[in-house]
TORLUM-729817 format. One record per residue: residue number from 1; residue in one letter; x, y, z of N, C-alpha, C in turn. Coordinates in steps of 0.001 Angstrom, whole numbers, plus 524288, in hexadecimal, padded with zeros to 5 digits. Each point is the difference from the previous one (the first is absolute). Example, Ala and Ser with C-alpha at 12.3 -4.5 7.8 and 13.67 -1.06 7.14 Angstrom:
BEGIN
<node resi="1" resn="A" n_u="83386" n_v="7E9C6" n_w="81E78" ca_u="7FC86" ca_v="804A6" ca_w="80000" c_u="80384" c_v="804B0" c_w="80000"/>
<node resi="2" resn="S" n_u="7FEA2" n_v="8041A" n_w="7FD30" ca_u="80334" ca_v="804A6" ca_w="8003C" c_u="7FCFE" c_v="80442" c_w="802DA"/>
END
This chain:
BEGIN
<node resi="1" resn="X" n_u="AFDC9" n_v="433E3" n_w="78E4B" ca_u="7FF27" ca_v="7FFFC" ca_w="8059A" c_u="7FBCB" c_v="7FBF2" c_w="8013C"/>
<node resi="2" resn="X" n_u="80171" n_v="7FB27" n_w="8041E" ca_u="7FBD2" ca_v="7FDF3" ca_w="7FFA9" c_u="7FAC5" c_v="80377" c_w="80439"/>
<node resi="3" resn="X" n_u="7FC82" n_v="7FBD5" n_w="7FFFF" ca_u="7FB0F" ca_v="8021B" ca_w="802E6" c_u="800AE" c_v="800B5" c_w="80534"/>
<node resi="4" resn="X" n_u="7FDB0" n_v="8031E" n_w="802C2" ca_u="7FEF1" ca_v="8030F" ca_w="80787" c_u="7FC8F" c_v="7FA41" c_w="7FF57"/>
<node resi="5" resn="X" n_u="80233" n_v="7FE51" n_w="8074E" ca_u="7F9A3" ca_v="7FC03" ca_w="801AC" c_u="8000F" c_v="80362" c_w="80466"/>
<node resi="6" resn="X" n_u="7FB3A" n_v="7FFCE" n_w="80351" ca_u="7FCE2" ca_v="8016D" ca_w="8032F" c_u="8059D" c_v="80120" c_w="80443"/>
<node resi="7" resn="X" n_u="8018B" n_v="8039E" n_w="801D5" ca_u="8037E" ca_v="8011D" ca_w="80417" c_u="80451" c_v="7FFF5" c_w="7FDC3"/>
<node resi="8" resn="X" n_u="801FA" n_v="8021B" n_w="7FB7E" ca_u="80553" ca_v="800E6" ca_w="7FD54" c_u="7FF75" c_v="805AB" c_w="8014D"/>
<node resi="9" resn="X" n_u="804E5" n_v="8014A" n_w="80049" ca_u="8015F" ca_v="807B5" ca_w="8002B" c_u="7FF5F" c_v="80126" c_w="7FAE4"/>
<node resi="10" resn="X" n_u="7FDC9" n_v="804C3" n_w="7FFDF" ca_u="800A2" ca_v="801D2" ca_w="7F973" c_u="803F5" c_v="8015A" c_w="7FF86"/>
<node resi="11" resn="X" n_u="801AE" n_v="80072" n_w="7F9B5" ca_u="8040B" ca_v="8002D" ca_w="7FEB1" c_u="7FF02" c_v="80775" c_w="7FE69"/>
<node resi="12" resn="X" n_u="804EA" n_v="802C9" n_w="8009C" ca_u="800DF" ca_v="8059C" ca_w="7FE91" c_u="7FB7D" c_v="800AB" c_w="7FACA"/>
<node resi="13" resn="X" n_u="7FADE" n_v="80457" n_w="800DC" ca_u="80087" ca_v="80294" ca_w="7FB3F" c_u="7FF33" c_v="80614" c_w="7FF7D"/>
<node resi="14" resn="X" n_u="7FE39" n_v="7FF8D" n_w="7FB66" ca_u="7FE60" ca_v="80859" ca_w="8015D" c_u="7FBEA" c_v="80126" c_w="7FB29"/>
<node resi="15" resn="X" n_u="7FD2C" n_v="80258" n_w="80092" ca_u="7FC0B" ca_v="801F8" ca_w="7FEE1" c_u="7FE86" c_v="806BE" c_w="7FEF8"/>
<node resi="16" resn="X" n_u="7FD1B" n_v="800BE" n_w="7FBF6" ca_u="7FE3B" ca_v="805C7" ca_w="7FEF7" c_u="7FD67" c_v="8007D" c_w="8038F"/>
<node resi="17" resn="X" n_u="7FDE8" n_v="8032D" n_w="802DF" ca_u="7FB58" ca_v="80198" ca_w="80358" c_u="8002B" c_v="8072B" c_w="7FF07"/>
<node resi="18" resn="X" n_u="7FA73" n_v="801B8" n_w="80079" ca_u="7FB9C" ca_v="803A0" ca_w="7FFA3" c_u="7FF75" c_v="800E9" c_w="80471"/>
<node resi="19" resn="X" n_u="8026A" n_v="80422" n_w="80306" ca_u="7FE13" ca_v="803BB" ca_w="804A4" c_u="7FE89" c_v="805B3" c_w="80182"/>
<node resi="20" resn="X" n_u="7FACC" n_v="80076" n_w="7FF83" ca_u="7FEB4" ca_v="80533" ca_w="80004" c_u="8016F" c_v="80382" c_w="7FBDC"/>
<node resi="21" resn="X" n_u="7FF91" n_v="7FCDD" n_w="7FB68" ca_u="8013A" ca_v="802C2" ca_w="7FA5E" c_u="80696" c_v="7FEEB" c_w="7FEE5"/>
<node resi="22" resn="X" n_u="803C9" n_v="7FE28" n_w="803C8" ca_u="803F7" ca_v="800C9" ca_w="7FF31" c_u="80235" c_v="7FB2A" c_w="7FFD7"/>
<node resi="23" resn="X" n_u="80308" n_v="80019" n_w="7FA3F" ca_u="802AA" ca_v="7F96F" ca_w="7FF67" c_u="80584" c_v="7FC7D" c_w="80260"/>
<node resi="24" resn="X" n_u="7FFC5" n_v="7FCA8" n_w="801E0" ca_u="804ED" ca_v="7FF86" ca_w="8040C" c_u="7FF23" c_v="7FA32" c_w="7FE19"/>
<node resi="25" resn="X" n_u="80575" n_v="7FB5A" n_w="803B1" ca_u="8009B" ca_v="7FB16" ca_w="7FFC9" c_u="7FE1F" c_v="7FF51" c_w="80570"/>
<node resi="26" resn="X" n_u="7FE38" n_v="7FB74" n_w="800B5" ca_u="7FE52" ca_v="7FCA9" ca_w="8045B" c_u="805A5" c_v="7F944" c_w="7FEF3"/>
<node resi="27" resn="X" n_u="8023F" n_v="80131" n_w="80459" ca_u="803E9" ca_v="7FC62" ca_w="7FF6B" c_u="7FEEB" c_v="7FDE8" c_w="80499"/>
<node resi="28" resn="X" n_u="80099" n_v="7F9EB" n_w="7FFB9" ca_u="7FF47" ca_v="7FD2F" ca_w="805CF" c_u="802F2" c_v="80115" c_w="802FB"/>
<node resi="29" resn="X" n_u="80683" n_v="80097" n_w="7FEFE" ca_u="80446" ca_v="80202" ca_w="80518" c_u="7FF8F" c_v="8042A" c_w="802D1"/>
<node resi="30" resn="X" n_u="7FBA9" n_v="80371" n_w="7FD8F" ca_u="7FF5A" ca_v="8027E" ca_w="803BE" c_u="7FBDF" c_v="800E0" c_w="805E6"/>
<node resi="31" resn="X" n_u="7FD42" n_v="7FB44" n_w="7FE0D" ca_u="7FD60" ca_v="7FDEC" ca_w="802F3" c_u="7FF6F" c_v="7FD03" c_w="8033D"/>
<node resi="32" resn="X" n_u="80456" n_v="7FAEC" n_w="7FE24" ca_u="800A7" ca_v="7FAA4" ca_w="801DF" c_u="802CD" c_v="80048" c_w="8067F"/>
<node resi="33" resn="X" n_u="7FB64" n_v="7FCEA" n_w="80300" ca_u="801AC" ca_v="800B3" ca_w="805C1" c_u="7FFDA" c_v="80585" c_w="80220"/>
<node resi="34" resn="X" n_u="7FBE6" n_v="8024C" n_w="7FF06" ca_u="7FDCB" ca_v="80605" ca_w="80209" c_u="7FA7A" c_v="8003E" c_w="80041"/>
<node resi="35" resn="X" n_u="7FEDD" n_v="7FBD7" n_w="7FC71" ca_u="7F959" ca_v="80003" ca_w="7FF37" c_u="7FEBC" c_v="7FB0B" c_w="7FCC3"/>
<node resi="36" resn="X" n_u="7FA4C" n_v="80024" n_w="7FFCB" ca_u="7FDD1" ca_v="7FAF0" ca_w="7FD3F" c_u="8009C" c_v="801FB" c_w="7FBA3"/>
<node resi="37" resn="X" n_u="7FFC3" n_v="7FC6A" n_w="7FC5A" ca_u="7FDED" ca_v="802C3" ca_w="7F8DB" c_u="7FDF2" c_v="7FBED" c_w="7FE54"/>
<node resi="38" resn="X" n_u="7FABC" n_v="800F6" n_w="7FE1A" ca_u="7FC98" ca_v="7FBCF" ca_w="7FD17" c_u="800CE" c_v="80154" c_w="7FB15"/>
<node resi="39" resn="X" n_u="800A1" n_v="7FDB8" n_w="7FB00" ca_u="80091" ca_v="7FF60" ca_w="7FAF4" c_u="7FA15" c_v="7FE13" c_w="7FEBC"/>
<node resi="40" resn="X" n_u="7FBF6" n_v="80322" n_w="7FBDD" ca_u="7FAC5" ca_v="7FED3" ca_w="7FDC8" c_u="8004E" c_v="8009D" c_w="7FAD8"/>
<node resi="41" resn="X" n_u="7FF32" n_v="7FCE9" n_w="7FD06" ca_u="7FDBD" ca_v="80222" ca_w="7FB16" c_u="7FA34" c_v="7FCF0" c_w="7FF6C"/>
<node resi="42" resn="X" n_u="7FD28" n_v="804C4" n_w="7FCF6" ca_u="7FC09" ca_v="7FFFC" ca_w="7FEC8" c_u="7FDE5" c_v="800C3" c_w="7FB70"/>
<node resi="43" resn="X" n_u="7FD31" n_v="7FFAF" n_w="7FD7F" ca_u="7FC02" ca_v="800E9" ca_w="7F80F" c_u="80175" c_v="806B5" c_w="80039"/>
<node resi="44" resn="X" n_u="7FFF2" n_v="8014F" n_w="7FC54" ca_u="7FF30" ca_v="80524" ca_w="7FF91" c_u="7F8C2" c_v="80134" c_w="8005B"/>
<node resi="45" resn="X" n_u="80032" n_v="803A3" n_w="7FF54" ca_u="7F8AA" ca_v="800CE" ca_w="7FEA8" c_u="7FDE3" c_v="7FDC8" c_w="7FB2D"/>
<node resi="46" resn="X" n_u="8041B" n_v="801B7" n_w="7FABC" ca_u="7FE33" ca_v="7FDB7" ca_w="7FAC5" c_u="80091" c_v="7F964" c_w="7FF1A"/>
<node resi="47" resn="X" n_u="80377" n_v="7FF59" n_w="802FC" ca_u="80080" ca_v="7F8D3" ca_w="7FE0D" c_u="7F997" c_v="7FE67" c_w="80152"/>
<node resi="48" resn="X" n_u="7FF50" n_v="7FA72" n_w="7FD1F" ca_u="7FA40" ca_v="7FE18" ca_w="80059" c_u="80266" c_v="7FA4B" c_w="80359"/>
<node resi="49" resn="X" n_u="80344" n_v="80220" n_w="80532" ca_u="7FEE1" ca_v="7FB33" ca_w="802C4" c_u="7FA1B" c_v="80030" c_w="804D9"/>
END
């Protein structure tokens, strides 16, 4: 797949997500054109960035 530039649509994905103890998918279609969705990743606590 090549690379997103600045104002490309994302492309479909899905994800584990953690809610209130309870494990489910976070899929963009269910989102897409209902709401914003920001995508973050961040260090964990242990990495030494």
């Amino acid at each position: 797949m090549p690379a997103l530039k600045a104002g490309d649509p994302a492309p479909e994905f899905e994800l584990p997500a953690l809610s209130g103890g309870v494990k489910q998918k976070f899929r963009l279609r269910d989102y897409r054109g209902k709401k914003n969705v920001v995508v973050a990743f961040h260090p964990l606590n242990w990495t030494p960035v």
